[in-house]
N, C-alpha and C positions, 0 to 999 in steps of 0.2 A: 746821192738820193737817200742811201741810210743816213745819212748825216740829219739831215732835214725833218725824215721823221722823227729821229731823237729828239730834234729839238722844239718841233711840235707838240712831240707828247711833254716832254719836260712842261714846254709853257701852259698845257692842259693839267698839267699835274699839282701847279705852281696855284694854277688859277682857283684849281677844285680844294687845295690845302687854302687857301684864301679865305674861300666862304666856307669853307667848314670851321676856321677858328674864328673867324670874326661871328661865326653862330653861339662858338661853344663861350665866346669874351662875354656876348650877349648874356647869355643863360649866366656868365658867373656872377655879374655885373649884378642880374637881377635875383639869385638868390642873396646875394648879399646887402642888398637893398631888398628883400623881400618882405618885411615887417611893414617899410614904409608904404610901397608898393599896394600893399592890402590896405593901409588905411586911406592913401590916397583916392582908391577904387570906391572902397566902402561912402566916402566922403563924399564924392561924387555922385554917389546913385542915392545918396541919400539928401543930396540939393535938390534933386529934380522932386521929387514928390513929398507928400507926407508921412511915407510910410517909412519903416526905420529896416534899414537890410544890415544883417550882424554876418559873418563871416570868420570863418576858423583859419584856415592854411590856403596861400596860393603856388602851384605845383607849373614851372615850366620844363615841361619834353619836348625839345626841340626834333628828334629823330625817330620820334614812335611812327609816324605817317609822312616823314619826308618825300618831298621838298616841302609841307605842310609842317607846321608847330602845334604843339597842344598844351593847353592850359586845363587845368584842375582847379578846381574849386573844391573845398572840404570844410563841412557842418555849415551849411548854408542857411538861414533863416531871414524869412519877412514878416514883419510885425506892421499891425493897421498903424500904429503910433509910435511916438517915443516912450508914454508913460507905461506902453503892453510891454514896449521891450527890456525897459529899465524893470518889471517884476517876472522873478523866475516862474513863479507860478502860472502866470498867461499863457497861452498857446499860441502858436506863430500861425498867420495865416499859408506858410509855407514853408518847411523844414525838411532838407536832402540832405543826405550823408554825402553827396556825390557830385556833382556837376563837370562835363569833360565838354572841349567846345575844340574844333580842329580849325586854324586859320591857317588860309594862304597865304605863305611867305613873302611872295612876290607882291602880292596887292597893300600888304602891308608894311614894304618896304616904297612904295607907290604911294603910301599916303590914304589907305582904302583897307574896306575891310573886307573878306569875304568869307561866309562860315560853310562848311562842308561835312562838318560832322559834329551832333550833340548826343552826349549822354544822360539821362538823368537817374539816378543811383539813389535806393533807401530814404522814405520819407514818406510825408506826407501832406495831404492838401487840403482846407479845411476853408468853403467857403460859405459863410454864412451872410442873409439879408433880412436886416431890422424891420422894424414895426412902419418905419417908415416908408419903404419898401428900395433903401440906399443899402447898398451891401457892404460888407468891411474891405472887398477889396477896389469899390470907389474909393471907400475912406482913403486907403491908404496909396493908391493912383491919383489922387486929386480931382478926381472929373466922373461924370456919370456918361453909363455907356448909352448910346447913343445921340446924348448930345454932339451936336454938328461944330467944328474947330476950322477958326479961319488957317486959309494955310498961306506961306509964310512962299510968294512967289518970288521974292527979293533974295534968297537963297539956291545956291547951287545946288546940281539933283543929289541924292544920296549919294556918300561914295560905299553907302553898306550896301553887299550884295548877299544873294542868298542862293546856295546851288545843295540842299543838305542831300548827299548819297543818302545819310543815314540818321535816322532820331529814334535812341533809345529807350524805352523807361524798363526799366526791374525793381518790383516789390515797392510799390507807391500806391498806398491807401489816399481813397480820394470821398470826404462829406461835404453834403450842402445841407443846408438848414435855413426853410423859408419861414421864419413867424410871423409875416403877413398869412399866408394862408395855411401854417401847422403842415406843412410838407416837409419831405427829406430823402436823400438820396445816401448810401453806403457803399461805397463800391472800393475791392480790390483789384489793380493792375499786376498780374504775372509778369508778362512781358508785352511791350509792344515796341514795333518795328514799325520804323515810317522814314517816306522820303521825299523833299520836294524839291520842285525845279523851275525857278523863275528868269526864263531865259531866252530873248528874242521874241517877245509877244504871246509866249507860250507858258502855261503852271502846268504843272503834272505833277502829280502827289498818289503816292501809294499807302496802304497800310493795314497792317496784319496785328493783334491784337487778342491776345486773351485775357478775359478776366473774370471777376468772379462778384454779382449784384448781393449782396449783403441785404438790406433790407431798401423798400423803397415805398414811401406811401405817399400817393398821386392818385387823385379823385377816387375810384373803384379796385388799385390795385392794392394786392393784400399788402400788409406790413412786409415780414420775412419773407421774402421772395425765392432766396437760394438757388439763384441761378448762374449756372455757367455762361459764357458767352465768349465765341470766336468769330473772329469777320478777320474778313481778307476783301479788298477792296482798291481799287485804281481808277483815278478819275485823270481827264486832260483837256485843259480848259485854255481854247483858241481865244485871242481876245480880239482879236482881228475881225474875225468870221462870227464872233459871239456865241460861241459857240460850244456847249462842256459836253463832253465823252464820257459816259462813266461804261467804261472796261468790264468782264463781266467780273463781279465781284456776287462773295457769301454771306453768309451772315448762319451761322449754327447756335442756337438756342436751347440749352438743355434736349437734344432728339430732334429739333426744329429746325430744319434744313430749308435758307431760301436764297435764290441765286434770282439776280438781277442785271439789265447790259440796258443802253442804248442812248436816246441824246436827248438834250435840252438846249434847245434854239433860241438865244437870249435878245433877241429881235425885235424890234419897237413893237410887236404881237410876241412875245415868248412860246411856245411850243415845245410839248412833251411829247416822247416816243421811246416809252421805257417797256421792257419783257420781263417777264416775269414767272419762276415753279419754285413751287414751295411742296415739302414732306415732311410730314411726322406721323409717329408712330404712336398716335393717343390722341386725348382729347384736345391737348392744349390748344392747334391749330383751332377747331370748332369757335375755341373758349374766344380766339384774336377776333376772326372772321365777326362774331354776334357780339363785340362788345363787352366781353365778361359777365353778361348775363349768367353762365354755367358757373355752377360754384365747386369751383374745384375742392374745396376740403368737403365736403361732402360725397363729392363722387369718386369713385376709385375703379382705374382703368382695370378690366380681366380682359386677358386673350391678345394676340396679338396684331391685331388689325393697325388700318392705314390710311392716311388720307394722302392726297394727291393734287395739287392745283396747278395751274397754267394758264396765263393771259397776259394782258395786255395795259397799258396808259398812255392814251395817246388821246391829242389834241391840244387848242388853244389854251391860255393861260387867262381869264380878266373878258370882258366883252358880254359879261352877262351869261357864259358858258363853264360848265366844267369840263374839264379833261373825259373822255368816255373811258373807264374800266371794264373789260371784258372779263371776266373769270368763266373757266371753265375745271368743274373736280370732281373726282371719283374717292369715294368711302369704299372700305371693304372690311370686311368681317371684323368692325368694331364692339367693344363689349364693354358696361360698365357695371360697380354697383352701387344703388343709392343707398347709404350707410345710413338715413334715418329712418328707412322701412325694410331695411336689409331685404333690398329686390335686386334681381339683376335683370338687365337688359341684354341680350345677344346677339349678334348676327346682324350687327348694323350694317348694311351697305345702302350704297344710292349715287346716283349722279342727278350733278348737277352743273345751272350756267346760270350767272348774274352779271347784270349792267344797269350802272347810277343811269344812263343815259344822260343827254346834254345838258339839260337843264340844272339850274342850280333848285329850283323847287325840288325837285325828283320823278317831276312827273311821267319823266319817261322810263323812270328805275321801273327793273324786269327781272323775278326771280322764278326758277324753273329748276325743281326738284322730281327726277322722274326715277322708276323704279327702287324707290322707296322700302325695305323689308328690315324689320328686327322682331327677335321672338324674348316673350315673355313667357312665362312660368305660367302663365295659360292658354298661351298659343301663341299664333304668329301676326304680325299685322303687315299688310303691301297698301302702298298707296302714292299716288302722282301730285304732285302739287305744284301751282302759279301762279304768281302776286303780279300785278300790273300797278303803275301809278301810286303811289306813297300817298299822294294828297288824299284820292280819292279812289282808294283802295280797290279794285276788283281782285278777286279769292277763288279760284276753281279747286276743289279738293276731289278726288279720285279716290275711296276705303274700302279695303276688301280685307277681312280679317277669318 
């Protein structure tokens, strides 16, 4: 009986030194060919489109995530053209110090691909769209997004799968630049963490994310915006049932706290039924709610008061209806001061409750502002207030000062 397990382990032993050198011949195989390796790669991804991809070093770790391989990518760049890439001067429409991609051994000893882990490391991302209103990363993808591509049913299904645990970015600067309409977007990425999963009828995708808005100008919002921004976030989308879950996920804006949960029914009728609280500590919230009417460089919060919201999105999707929004919120001892008449306001509180109602006119929009109180530098004002109907306004105002 000892005999046998001897010689069982042995041929397990025999078997495991097998695939462990015929990995490490691999890896020698391909550093040693590795110059060519890179240009074979680069060569290929630069047949399929117009844009020109340059690449520095390619890195195989065969035992970082075993039974998994990983590949390294180092000083990666995409250029819209060949004449951007051939001048040093030009800027790539995409440049990483970094690229890490984790493949399953097994599936790619099968003939198939599967990725389970990306990295993306130092750089950044620069997309800009012309006068025409064609962007440079059509140019350099070949095709404009949303035009519709015949597909190719004479082909076997993918053998690329996709199951990522894990997608990282660190320290990735990201611009857009529309000169169709003089807009732009600035944003730094900290970190972000993200994961998807496409497997058995089912995606579920997570993702956690900090960063930092540089400047952004879009119709009414200011230039420098300087804002922090963290979301955490999880969605799980039945394709079966048609059906996406979004998990309760955050969303933290400079002191601006909002949490969100619940489903969207993708059903020849689609269907919303999302919840919704939102806090902050100042005005900003006010500023979302009414549009940016409130002009924040001008006002400046004093004291520490709070707003408060909770409600509701629910209903049909298209039919001539909108979704019904419920809001309900409570103000408390808010305080500002207006720096072009150096006035302050005090003691803001109030509740209140709004709904667009069904209608896409608004007609059944309903706002209700009740106990109403903030003190001026000449006294106090209280009052109740309720709007009916957008088209055809009715105004009850309640003032007692």
């Amino acid at each position: 009986m000892g005999k046998r397990k001897f010689r069982f382990l042995r041929i397990v032993g025999w078997i495991a030194f097998g695939i462990v050198s015929l990995i490490l011949i691999l890896t020698l195989v391909f550093y040693l060919g590795r110059d060519y390796f890179v240009r074979r790669a680069v060569s290929y991804l630069n047949e399929q489109q117009p844009g020109k991809v340059q690449m520095g070093q390619m890195n195989l770790i065969p035992f970082l995530h075993f039974p998994n391989v990983s590949l390294h990518l180092e000083d990666v760049r995409f250029y819209e053209n060949e004449v951007q890439a051939g001048n040093p001067d030009s800027d790539p429409i995409l440049s990483l110090k970094e690229i890490a991609v984790t493949l399953d051994l097994v599936q790619l000893v099968k003939g198939g691909v599967m990725l389970s882990e990306a990295k993306l490391k130092d750089g950044f991302i620069h997309m800009e769209i012309y006068e025409d209103s064609v962007s440079n990363l059509e140019h350099a993808l070949g095709f404009r997004f949303g035009d519709e591509t015949e597909k190719d049913t004479s082909q076997n299904k993918s053998t690329l799968a996709i199951d990522l645990d894990k997608i990282e970015l660190n320290n990735l600067r990201a611009r857009m630049d529309n000169r169709v309409t003089d807009e732009y977007l600035d944003l730094e990425v900290g970190e972000l963490k993200s994961s998807f999963s496409s497997l058995a009828g089912k995606i579920q995708a997570s993702i956690e994310v900090d960063m930092y808005i540089n400047m952004v100008k879009y119709q009414t919002i200011n230039d420098q915006v300087d804002k922090q921004i963290t979301l955490k976030g999880s969605i799980l989308m039945d394709s079966e049932r048609k059906m996406l879950e979004v998990q309760p996920s955050s969303l933290n804006v400079s002191g601006l706290d909002f949490e969100t949960w619940g489903t969207l029914d993708l059903q020849s009728t689609p269907r919303i039924d999302l919840a919704f609280n939102a806090t902050n500590e100042g005005l900003e919230l006010l500023n979302y709610l009414f549009m940016g009417i409130l002009d924040l460089d001008d006002i400046e919060q004093i004291g520490g008061g709070s707003i408060h919201l909770n409600g509701t999105v629910q209903g049909n999707l298209g039919e001539g209806q909108l979704p019904v929004i419920r809001v309900n919120g409570e103000a408390r001892e808010l305080g500002f001061n207006i720096k072009a008449v150096n006035r302050e306001v005090t003691d803001i509180s109030f509740r209140l409750f709004a709904t667009n109602g069904r209608k896409q006119d608004l007609s059944e929009a309903h706002l209700d502002v009740q106990g109403f109180t903030a003190r001026f530098p000449e006294g106090n004002i209280y009052a109740n207030l309720s709007i009916d109907n957008i088209i055809s306004p009715e105004l009850n105002v309640e003032i007692d000062s």
